[in-house]
DRENDO-1510 file (C-alpha; in Angstrom, 1 decimal, always signed):
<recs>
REC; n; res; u; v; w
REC; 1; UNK; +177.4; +127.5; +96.3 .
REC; 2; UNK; +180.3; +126.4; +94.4 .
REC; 3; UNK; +183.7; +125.1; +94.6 .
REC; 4; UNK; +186.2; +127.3; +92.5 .
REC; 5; UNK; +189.1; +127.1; +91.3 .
REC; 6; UNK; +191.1; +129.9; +88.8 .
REC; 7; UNK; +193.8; +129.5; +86.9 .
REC; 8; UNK; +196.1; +132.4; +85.4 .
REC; 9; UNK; +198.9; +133.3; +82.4 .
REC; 10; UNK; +201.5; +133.3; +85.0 .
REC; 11; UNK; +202.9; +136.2; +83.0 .
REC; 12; UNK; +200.4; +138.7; +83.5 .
REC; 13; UNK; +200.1; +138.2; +87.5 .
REC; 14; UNK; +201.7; +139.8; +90.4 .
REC; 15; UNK; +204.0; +137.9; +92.5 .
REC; 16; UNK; +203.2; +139.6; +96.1 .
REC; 17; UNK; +200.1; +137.6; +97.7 .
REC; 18; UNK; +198.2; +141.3; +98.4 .
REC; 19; UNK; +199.5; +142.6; +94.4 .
REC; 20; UNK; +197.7; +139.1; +92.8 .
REC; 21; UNK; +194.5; +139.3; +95.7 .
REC; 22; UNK; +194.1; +143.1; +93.9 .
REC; 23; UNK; +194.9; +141.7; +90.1 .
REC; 24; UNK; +192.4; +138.6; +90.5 .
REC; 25; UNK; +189.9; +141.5; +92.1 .
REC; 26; UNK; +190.1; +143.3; +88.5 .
REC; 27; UNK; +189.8; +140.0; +86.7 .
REC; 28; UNK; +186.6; +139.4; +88.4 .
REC; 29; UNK; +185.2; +142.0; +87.4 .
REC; 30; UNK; +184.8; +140.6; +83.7 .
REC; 31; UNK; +185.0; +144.3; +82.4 .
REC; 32; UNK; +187.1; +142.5; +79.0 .
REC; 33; UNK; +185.2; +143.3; +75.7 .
REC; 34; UNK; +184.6; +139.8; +75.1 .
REC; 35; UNK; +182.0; +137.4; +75.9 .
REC; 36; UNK; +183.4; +135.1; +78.9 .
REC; 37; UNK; +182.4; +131.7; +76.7 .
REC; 38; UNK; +184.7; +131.5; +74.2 .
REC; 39; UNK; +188.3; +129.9; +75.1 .
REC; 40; UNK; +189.6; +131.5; +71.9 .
REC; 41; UNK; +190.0; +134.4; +73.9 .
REC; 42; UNK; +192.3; +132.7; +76.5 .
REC; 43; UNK; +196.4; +132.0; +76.2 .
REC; 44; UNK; +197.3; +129.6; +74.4 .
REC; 45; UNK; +198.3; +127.5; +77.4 .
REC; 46; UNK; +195.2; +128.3; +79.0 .
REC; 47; UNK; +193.2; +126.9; +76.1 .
REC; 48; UNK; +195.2; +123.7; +76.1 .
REC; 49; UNK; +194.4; +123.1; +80.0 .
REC; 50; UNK; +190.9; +124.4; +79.2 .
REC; 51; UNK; +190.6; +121.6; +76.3 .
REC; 52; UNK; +192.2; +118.8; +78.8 .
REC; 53; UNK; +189.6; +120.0; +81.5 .
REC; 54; UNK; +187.1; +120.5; +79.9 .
REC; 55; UNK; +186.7; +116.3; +78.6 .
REC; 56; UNK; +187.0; +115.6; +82.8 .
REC; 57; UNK; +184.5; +118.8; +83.7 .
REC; 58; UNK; +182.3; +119.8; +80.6 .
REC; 59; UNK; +181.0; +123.0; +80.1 .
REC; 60; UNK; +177.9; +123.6; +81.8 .
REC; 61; UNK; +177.0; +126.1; +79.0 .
REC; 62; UNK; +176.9; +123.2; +76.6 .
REC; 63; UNK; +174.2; +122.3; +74.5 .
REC; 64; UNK; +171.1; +121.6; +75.6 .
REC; 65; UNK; +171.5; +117.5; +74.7 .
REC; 66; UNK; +174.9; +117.3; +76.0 .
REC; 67; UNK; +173.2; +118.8; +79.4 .
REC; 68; UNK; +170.1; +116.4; +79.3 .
REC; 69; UNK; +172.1; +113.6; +78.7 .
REC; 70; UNK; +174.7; +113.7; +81.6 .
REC; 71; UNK; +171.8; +114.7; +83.6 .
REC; 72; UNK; +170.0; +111.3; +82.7 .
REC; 73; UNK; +173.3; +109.5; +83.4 .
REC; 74; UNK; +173.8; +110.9; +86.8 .
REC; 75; UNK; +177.5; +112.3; +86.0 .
REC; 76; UNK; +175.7; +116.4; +85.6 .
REC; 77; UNK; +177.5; +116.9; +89.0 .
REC; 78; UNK; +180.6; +117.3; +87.2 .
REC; 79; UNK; +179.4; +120.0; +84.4 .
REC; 80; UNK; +181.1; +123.1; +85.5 .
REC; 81; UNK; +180.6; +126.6; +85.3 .
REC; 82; UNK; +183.2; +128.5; +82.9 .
REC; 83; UNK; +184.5; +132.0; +82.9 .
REC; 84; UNK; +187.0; +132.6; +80.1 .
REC; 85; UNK; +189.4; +135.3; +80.2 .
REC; 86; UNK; +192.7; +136.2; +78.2 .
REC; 87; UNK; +194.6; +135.8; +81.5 .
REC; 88; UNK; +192.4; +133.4; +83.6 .
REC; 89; UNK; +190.0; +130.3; +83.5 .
REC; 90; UNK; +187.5; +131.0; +86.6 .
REC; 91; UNK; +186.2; +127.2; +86.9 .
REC; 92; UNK; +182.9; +126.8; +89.4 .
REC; 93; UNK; +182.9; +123.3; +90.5 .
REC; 94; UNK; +180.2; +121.1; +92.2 .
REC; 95; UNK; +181.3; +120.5; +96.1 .
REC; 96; UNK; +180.6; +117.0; +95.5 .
REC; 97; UNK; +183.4; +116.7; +92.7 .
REC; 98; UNK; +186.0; +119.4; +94.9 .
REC; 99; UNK; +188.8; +116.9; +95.6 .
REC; 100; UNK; +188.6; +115.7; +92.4 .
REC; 101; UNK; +188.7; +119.1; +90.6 .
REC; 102; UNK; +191.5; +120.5; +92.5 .
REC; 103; UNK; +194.0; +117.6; +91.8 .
REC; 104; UNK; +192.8; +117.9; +88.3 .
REC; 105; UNK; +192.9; +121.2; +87.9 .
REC; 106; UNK; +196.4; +121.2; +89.7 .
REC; 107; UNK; +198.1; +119.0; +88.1 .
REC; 108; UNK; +196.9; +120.6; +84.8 .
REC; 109; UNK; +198.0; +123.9; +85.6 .
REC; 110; UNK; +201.7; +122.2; +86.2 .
REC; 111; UNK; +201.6; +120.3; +82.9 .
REC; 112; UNK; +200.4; +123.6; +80.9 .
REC; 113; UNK; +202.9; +125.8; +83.1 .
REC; 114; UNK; +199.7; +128.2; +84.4 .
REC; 115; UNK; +199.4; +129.7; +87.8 .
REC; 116; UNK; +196.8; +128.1; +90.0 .
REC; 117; UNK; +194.9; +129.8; +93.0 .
REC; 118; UNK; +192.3; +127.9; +95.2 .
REC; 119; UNK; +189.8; +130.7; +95.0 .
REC; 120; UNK; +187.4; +129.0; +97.4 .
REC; 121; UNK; +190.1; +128.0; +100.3 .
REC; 122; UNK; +190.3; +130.7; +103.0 .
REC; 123; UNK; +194.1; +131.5; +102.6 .
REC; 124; UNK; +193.9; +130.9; +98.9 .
REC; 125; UNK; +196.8; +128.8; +97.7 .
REC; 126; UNK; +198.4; +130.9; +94.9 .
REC; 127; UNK; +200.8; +128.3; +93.0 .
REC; 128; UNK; +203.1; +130.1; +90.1 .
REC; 129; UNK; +204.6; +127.5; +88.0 .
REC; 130; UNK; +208.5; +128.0; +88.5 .
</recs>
């Protein structure tokens, strides 16, 4: 289990709670002919938040030394699990980092004017950035 976390081009989403709930369903689906790795494929503001997140959560899909060696440090709880989209970042967190990610990820998606959406709460915060 995971703690995740999504942010979207506020742009390309719906406004009305049950219009995003059947967007973000689509999005999930990964059906983009792309692989879901590579933040070139993302907005540009979602590959700025990506690159500010990313040096507080790395990439779990790192190299294998990068891996090994926050694993020998004790800090591999905060490697995350990345899925990359051209209108969302899909971010699985480790429970034992959650706070910590969702202020994060928060106040990034504010700073990079993205929409934010607390995928793993039960009423799903869905945050636009106006």
């Amino acid at each position: 289990m995971s703690y995740d976390l999504m942010v979207f081009e506020p742009t390309k989403a719906p406004r009305e709670r049950k219009d995003f709930m059947e967007w973000y369903d689509q999005q999930v689906e990964w059906s983009e002919d792309h692989p879901y790795n590579d933040p070139s494929v993302c907005s540009e503001a979602l590959q700025r938040l990506y690159k500010k997140l990313s040096e507080h959560f790395p990439n779990m899909n790192v190299d294998e030394e990068v891996f090994e060696a926050m694993e020998e440090a004790g800090t591999d709880n905060r490697l995350t699990d990345y899925s990359l989209g051209s209108a969302v970042i899909y971010a699985a967190f480790a429970y034992s980092v959650a706070d910590e990610a969702y202020t994060t990820l928060r106040e990034l998606a504010f700073e990079c004017k993205v929409g934010f959406f607390d995928v793993s709460s039960e009423e799903g915060a869905i945050i636009f950035p106006d």
